[in-house]
C-alpha positions in Angstrom: 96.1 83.1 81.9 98.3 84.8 84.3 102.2 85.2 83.9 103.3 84.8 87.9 107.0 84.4 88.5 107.7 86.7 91.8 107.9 84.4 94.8 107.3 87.0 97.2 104.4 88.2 98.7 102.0 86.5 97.0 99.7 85.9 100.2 100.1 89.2 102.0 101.4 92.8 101.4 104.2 93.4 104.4 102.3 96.2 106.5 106.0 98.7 106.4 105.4 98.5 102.3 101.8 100.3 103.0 102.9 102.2 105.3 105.5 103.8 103.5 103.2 104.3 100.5 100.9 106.1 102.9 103.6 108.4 104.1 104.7 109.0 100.5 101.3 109.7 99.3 100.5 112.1 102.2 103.6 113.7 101.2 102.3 114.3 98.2 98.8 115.6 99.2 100.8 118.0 101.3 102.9 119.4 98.4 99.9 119.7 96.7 98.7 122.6 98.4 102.6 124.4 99.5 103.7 124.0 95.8 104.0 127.4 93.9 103.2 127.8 90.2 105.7 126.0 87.7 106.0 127.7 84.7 104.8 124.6 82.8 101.7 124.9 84.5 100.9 129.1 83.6 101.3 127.8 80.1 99.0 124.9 79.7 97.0 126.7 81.4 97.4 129.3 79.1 96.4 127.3 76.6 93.1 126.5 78.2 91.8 130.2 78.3 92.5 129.6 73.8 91.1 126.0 73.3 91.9 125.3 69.8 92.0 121.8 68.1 95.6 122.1 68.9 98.8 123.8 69.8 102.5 125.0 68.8 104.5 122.8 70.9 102.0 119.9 71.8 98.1 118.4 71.1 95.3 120.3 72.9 94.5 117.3 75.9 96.2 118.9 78.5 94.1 122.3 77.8 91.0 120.7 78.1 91.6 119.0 81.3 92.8 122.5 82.6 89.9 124.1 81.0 87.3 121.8 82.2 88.6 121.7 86.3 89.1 125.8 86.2 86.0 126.2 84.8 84.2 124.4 87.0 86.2 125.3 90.3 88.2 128.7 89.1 91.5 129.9 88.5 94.4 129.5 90.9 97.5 127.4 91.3 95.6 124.9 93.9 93.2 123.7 91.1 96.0 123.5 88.7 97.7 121.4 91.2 94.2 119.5 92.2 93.9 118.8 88.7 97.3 117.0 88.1 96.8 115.1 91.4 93.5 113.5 90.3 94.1 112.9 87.3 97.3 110.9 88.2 95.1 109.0 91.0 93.0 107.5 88.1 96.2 106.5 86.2 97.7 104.7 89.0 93.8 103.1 89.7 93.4 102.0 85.8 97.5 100.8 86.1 96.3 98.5 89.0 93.6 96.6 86.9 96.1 96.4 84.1 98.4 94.8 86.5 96.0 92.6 87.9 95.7 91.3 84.2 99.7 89.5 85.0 99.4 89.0 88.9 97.3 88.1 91.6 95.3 90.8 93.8 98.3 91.0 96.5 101.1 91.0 93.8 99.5 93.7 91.2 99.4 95.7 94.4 103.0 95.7 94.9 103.7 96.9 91.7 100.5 99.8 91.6 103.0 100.8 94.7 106.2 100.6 94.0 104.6 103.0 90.7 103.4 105.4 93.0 105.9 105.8 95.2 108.4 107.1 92.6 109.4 110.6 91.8 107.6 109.8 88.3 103.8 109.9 89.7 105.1 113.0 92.0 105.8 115.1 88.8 103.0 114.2 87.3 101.0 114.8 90.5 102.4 118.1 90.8 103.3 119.5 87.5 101.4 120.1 84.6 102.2 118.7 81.6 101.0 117.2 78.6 102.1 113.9 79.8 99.5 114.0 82.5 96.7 112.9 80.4 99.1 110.8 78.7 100.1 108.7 81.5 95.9 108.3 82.0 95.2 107.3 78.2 98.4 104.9 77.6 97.0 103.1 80.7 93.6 102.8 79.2 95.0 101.8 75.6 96.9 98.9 77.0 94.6 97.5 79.2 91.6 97.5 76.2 94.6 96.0 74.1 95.2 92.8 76.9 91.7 92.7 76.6 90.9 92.3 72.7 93.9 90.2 72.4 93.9 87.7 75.5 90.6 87.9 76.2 89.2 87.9 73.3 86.5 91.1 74.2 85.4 92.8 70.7 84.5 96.0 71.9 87.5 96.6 73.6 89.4 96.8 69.8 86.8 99.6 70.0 87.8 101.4 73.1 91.4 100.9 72.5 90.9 102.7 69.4 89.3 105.9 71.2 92.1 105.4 74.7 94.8 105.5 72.0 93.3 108.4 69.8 93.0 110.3 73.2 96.5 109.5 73.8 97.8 110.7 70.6 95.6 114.2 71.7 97.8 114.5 74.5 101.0 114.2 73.2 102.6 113.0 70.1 105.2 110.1 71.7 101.5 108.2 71.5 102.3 106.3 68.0 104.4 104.0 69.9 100.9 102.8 71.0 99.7 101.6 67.1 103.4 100.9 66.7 103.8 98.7 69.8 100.4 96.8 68.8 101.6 95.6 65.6 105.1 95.0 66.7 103.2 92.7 69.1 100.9 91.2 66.2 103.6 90.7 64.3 105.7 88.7 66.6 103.1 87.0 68.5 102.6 83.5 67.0 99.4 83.1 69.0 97.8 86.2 68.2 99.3 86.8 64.7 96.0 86.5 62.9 94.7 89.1 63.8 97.0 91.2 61.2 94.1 89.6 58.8 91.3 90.6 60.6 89.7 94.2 60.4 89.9 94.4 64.7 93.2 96.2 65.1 93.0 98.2 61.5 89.7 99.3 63.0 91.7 100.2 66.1 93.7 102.4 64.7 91.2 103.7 62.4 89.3 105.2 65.1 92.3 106.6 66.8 93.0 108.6 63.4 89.6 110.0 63.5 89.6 110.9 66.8 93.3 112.5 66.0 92.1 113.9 62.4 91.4 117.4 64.8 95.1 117.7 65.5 96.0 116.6 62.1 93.0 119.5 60.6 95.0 122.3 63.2 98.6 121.3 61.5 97.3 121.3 58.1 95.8 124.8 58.4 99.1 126.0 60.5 101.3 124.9 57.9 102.5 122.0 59.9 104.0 123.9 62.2 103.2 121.8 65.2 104.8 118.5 63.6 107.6 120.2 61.9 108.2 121.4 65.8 108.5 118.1 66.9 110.1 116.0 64.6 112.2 118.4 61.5 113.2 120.9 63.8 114.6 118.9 66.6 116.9 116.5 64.1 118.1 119.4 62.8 118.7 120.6 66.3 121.1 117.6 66.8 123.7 118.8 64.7 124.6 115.9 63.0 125.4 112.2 64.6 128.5 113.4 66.9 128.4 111.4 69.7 128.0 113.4 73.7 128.7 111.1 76.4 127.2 113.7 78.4 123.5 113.1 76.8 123.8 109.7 77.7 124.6 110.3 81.6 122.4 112.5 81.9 119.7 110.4 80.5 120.8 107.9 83.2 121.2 110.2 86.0 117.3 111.6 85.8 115.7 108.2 85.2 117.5 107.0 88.1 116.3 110.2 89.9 112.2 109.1 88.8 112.0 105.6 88.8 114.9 105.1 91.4 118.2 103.0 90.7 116.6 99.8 91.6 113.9 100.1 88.6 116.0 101.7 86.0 119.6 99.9 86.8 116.9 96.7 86.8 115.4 97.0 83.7 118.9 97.8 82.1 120.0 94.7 83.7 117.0 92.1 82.9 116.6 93.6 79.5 120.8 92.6 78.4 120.0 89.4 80.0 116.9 88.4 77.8 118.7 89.9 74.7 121.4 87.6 76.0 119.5 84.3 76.3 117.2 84.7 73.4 119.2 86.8 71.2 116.9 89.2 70.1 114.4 86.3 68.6 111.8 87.4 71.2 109.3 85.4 68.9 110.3 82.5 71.1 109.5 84.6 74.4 106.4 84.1 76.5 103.1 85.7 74.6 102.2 87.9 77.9 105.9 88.6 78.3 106.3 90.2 74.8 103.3 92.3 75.1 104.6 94.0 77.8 107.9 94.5 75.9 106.4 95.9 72.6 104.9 98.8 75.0 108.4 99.1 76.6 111.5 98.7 74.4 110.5 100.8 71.4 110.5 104.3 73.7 112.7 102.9 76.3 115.7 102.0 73.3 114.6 104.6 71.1 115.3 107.6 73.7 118.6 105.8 74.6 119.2 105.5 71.4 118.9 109.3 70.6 120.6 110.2 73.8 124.0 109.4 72.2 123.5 112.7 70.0 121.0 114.9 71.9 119.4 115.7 75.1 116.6 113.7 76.1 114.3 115.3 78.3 113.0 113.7 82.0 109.5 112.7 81.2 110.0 111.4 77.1 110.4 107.9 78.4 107.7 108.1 81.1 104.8 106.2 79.5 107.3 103.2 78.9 107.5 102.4 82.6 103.9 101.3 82.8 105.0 97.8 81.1 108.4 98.6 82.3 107.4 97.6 86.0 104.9 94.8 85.4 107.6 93.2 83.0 110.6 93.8 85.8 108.4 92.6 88.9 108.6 88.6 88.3 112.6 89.4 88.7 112.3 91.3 92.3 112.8 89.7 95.2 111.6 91.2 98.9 115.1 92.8 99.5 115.2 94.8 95.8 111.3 96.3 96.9 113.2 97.3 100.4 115.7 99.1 99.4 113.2 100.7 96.5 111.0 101.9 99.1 113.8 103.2 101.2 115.0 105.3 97.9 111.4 106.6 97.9 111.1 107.5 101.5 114.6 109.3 101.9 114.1 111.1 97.9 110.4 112.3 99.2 111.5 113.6 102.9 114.1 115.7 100.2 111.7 116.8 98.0 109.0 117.8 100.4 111.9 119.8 102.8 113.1 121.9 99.3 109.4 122.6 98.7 108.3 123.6 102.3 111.4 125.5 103.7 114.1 126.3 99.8 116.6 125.4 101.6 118.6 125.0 98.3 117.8 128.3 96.2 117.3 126.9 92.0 119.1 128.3 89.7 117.0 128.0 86.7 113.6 129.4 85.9 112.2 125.8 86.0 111.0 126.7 89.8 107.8 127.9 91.7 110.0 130.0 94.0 109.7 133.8 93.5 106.9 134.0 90.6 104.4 135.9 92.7 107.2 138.3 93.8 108.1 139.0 90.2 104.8 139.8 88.8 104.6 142.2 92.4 107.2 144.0 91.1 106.2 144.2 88.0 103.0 145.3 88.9 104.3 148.3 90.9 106.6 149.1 88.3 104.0 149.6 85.7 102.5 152.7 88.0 105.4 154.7 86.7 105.0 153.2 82.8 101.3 152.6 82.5 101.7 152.7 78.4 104.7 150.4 78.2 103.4 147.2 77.2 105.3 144.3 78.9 107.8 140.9 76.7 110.0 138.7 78.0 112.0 136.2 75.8 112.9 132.6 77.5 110.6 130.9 75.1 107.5 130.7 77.4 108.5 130.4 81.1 108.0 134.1 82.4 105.5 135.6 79.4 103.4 132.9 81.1 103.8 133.2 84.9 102.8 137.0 84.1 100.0 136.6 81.9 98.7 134.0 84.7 99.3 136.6 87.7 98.6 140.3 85.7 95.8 141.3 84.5 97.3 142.8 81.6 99.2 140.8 78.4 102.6 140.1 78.3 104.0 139.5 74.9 107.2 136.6 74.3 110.1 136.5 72.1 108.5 137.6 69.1 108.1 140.9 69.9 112.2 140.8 69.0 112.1 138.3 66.2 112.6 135.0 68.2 110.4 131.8 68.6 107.9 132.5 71.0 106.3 128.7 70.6 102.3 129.3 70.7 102.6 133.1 72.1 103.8 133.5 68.5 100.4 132.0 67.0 98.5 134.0 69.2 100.4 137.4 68.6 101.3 137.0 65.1 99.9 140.3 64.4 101.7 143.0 67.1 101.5 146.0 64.3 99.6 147.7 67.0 102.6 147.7 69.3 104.4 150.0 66.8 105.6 153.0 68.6 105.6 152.0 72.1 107.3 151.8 74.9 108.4 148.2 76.2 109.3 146.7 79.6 111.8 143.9 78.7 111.9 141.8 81.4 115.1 139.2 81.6 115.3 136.4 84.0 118.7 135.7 85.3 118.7 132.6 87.3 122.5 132.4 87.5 122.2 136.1 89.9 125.4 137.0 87.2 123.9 141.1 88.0 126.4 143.8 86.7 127.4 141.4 83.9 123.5 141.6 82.6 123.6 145.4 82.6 125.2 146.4 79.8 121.9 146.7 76.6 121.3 143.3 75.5 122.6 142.7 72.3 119.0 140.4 70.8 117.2 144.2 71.8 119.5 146.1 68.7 117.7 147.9 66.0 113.6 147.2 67.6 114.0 150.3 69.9 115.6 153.6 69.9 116.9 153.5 73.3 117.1 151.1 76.7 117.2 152.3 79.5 118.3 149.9 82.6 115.7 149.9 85.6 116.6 148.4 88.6 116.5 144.9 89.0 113.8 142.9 90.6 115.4 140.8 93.8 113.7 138.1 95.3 115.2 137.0 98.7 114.4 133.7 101.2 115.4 134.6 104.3 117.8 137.6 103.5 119.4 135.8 100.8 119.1 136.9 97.6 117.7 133.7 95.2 116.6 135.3 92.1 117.1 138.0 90.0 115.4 139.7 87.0 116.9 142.6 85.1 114.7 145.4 83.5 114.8 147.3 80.8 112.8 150.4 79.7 112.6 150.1 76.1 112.1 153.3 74.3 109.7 153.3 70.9 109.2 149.8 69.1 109.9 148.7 65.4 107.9 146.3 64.3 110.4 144.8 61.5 
């Protein structure tokens, strides 16, 4: 059974929509090989050259995908990239065949390209995250879940079981999955018998043992990893007050990644549902309300939280994949126009700031000016061969430097701070008693004379700092980062 309600297109696919996927994609493929190293990318990759069962900050799936494309093809920033890319072309394939499971051939792809032309698949294309293999896994899950449950295929209980223990390898927003498939059982008057049968317990059964690895690393780590994730950041709320701020700003980037016309539409078609059914989806088309249970619970939930803290870009990023098979029976030909013309014009954008910086970022989340640091640093170290090398911005430049020096550079620990999975890996720095450091501190805002003065988070581990001269990195004459060094006299481990 197939849920179509879009009146448009359903015969042909309107050459100027391919065409401008083409251009978008080729954009892309462009980018791919001009974009510099993000520092999200030196540390995954990071954690690829120390596979473990998992990690500080996240699960291991992302180093493993590194791992396995640099090992194979080497280290450099083009495989990185390469890796992100393909990886993200399978998504979007497997998100095709799960549309294809609501639509007709022409209308599923409509919607595989109105996905892929969105800032969304460009990050993930570009950037690596953990969300990468995410995006690949939740495809997988739901598409074996349609299966078991509306097409009644045993097995794929089974392989939605290992797609959504995969998932939950990659990154720990992946218990909406189990979560999402009960709500779904639950409500689901058709399919609500299954709650009695062993198929979905089995499900999720498998997922746990294919988890248990992550859950084995936490247990011997003291938790640390899901304290991270879930203690630490409620306490990091401070309480319920309310920001405004939190909220726009969660509106503001998912406008920027899924483009007005997909976000202010799903915001729009979701009041009117609650509106007309008032919140008893149970009434609500079967094929309808499993695309929901994959949607609202992340997609509600990060709103939700948004009113007391600051959601990042890419939490809500698996929810789209319902998200835009539920929203397309409400677009008409003119919404997909004016989507595709947000694409074309945010693309050309992107792809000019990548090729040409013609807007210098002020913020360490950029690929401008990495190589140029580690340069410098590399030439500084002539005149302090025995200094060992820390930064302390929680893993941004410890990792670009470790990626381009052939010599380790230590994080925030070194001076007592969080230093995320650089502190697992260096718990131990008793052998850095004694010596001299090079402190190197990013400062994105270019504030210079007013980062001088001895930082105050360097008092009482050294006996003296010294300031060295700054590392400048210009584009075309103008100055567009800035780092400030420090020659750190004799280290105290405390």
């Amino acid at each position: 059974m197939q849920v179509v309600l879009s009146r448009d297109y359903k015969s042909y696919i309107p050459k100027w929509i391919i065409y401008s996927f083409i251009s978008i994609a080729l954009l892309r493929f462009i980018i791919t090989f001009c974009f510099g190293l993000m520092p999200q990318d030196a540390y995954y990759f990071s954690y690829s050259q120390h596979l473990d069962l998992s990690y500080y900050d996240h699960p291991p799936m992302i180093a493993y995908l590194l791992g396995a494309f640099t090992s194979v093809f080497g280290k450099s920033v083009l495989i990185i990239k390469l890796t992100n890319f393909i990886t993200t072309t399978f998504s979007l394939i497997f998100f095709y065949q799960l549309c294809r499971k609501f639509y007709p051939n022409n209308e599923a792809q409509i919607i595989m390209l109105l996905l892929g032309s969105t800032l969304l698949i460009s990050i993930l294309s570009l950037i690596s995250t953990p969300d990468v293999p995410l995006f690949l896994f939740w495809c997988l899950s739901i598409l074996n879940l349609y299966k078991a449950l509306f097409e009644s295929q045993k097995s794929a209980w089974v392989y939605a079981g290992i797609c959504m223990g995969l998932a939950l390898d990659s990154k720990y927003t992946a218990i909406a999955l189990p979560v999402g498939m009960l709500l779904y059982l639950f409500l689901a008057t058709k399919h609500r018998k299954y709650l009695l049968s062993v198929w979905p317990w089995l499900s999720i059964c498998i997922s746990l043992i294919i988890f248990s690895p992550v859950i084995f690393w936490n247990y011997t780590h003291h938790f640390e990893s899901f304290r991270f994730q879930s203690t630490n950041r409620i306490s990091s709320m401070g309480g319920t007050h309310f920001e405004f701020k939190y909220l726009l700003g969660l509106i503001g980037h998912q406008s920027a990644i899924v483009f007005p016309t997909i976000f202010g539409g799903l915001i729009y078609y979701l009041s009117h549902i609650f509106r007309k059914y008032r919140f008893n989806l149970k009434s609500y088309s079967e094929q309808n309300l499993f695309l929901l249970c994959f949607l609202l619970p992340l997609f509600l939930g990060f709103t939700f939280i948004s009113l007391f803290y600051w959601v990042k870009i890419n939490w809500i990023m698996p929810a789209y994949i319902t998200g835009f098979i539920w929203l397309f029976q409400f677009l008409n030909s003119s919404w997909i126009k004016v989507h595709f013309i947000f694409a074309i014009i945010i693309h050309l954008a992107f792809a000019v700031e990548i090729l040409f910086y013609p807007v210098p970022i002020k913020s360490d989340d950029t690929w401008y000016g990495w190589e140029k640091l580690a340069l410098g640093i590399d030439s500084l170290k002539t005149s302090h061969r025995d200094a060992f090398i820390f930064s302390a911005d929680d893993y941004k430049t410890t990792a670009i430097l470790n990626f381009y020096l052939e010599e380790k550079v230590y994080s925030g620990n070194i001076i007592g701070k969080n230093a995320l999975q650089f502190g697992i890996w260096d718990k131990d720095i008793s052998h850095l008693q004694s010596k001299d450091a090079l402190f190197i501190d990013s400062d994105p805002l270019l504030k210079g004379s007013e980062k001088i003065a001895q930082p105050i988070e360097l008092s009482g581990y050294f006996d003296s700092i010294q300031v060295l001269q700054p590392i400048k990195i210009y584009h075309k004459d103008q100055l567009v980062r800035q780092f400030q060094v420090y020659l750190c006299k004799n280290y105290k481990n405390k």
